[in-house]
C-alpha positions in Angstrom: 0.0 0.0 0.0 1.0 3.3 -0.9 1.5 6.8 0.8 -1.8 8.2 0.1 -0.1 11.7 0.0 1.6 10.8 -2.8 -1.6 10.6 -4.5 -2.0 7.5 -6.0 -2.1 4.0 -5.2 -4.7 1.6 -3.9 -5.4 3.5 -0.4 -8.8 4.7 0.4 -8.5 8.2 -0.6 -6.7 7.7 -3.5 -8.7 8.5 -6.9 -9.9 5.3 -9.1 -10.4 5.7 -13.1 -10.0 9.5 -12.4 -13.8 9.7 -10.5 -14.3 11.9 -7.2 -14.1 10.2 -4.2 -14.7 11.5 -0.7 -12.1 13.4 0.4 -12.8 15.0 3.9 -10.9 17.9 3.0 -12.6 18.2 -0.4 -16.3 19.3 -0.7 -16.0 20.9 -4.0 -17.1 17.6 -6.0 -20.3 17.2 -4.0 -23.8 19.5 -4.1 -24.9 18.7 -0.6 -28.1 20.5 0.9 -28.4 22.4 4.0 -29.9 20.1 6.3 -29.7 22.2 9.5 -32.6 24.4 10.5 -31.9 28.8 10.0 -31.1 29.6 13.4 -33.5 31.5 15.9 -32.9 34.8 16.8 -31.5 35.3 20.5 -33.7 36.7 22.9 -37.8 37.4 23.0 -40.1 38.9 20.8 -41.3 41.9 22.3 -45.2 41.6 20.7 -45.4 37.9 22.1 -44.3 39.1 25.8 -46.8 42.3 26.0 -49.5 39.8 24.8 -48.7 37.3 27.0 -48.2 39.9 30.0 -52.1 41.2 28.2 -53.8 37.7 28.7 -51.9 37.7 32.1 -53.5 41.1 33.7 -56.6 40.4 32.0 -57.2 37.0 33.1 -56.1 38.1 36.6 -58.6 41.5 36.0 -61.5 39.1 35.5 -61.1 37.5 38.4 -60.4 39.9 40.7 -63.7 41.7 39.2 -66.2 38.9 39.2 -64.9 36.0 41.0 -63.8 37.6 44.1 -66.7 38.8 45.9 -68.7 35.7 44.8 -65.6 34.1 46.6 -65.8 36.5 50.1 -69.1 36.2 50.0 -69.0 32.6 50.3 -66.3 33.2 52.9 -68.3 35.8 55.0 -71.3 33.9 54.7 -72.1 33.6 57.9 -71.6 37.0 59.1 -73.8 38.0 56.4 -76.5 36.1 57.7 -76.0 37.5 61.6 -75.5 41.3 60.3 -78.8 41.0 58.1 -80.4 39.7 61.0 -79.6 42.2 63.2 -80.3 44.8 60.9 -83.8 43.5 60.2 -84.4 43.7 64.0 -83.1 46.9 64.7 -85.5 48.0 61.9 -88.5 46.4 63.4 -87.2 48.2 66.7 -87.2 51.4 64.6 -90.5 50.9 63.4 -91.8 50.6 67.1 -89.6 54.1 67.5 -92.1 55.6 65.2 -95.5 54.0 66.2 -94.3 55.2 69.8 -93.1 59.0 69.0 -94.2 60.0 65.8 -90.3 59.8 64.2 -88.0 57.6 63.8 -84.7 57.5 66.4 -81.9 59.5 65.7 -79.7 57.2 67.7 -79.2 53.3 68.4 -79.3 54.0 72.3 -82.8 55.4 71.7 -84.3 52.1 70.1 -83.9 50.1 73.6 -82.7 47.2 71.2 -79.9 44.9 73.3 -76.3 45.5 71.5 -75.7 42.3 69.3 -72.1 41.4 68.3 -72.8 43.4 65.4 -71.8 46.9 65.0 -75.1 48.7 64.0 -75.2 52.3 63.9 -78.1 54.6 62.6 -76.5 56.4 59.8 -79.7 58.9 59.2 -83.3 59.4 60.9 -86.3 61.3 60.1 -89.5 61.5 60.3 -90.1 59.9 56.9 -87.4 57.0 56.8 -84.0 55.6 58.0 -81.0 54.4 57.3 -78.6 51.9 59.0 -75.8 50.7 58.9 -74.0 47.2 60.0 -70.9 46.2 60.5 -69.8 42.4 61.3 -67.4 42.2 64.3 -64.5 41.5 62.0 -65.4 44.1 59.7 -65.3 42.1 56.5 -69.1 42.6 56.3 -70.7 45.8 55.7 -74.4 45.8 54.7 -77.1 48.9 54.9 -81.0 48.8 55.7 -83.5 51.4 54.4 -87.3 50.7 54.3 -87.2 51.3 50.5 -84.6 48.9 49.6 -84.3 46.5 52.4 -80.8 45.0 53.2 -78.1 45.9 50.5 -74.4 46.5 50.2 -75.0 49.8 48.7 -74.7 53.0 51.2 -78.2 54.7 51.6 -78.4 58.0 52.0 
């Protein structure tokens, strides 16, 4: 066997009947494809990230807006249940206020109710109509009474 430096001879890189063979250092006989994939740019696409950060907030928005307070008020169920109660009897007290003197009372000392564990204040008093507040003892509840709309989370007036 020959040197196969010295270009000819029956070692493996040495060239039969004058055809290319493969030579490592030699591409130029062969068309050979790209195979490998274009390479992806470094980093993060700025669009994709405030959209994702978008679905993010407004997922989180959605929530926060409509699944919350269904949430608390399944947690402070039962403290809206006493503070309705006692708001319902302190209006019935009120009521008795009025049959009694003509007005209704200005003040929760005046209604002779007992104090529940309930924080009930009378926010407003006329002759006309009422309005009361209640407050549960651990102040996550926060409900108002007025003849004309009953027991409600909105503030009356």
């Amino acid at each position: 066997m020959r040197d196969p430096r010295a270009g000819g001879g029956d070692s493996f890189y040495a060239q039969s009947g004058g055809r290319p063979v493969f030579n490592p250092g030699n591409t130029t006989p062969f068309n050979v494809p790209r195979t490998e994939a274009v390479p992806k740019p470094v980093g993060r696409n700025p669009v994709k990230v405030l959209l994702g950060w978008g679905v993010v907030l407004l997922v989180l928005g959605t929530g926060y807006r409509y699944g919350l307070p269904v949430l608390m008020d399944e947690v402070h169920a039962k403290e809206i249940a006493a503070v309705s109660e006692d708001l319902t009897n302190v209006a019935a007290g009120q009521e008795s206020y009025k049959r009694l003197y003509g007005s209704y009372g200005a003040d929760f000392a005046s209604l002779s109710i007992p104090t529940t564990l309930n924080d009930i204040t009378v926010v407003s008093a006329a002759s006309s109509t009422y309005c009361l507040r209640g407050k549960a003892a651990t102040g996550g509840v926060v409900l108002f009474y007025s003849p004309g709309t009953g027991v409600t989370d909105k503030a009356c007036a």
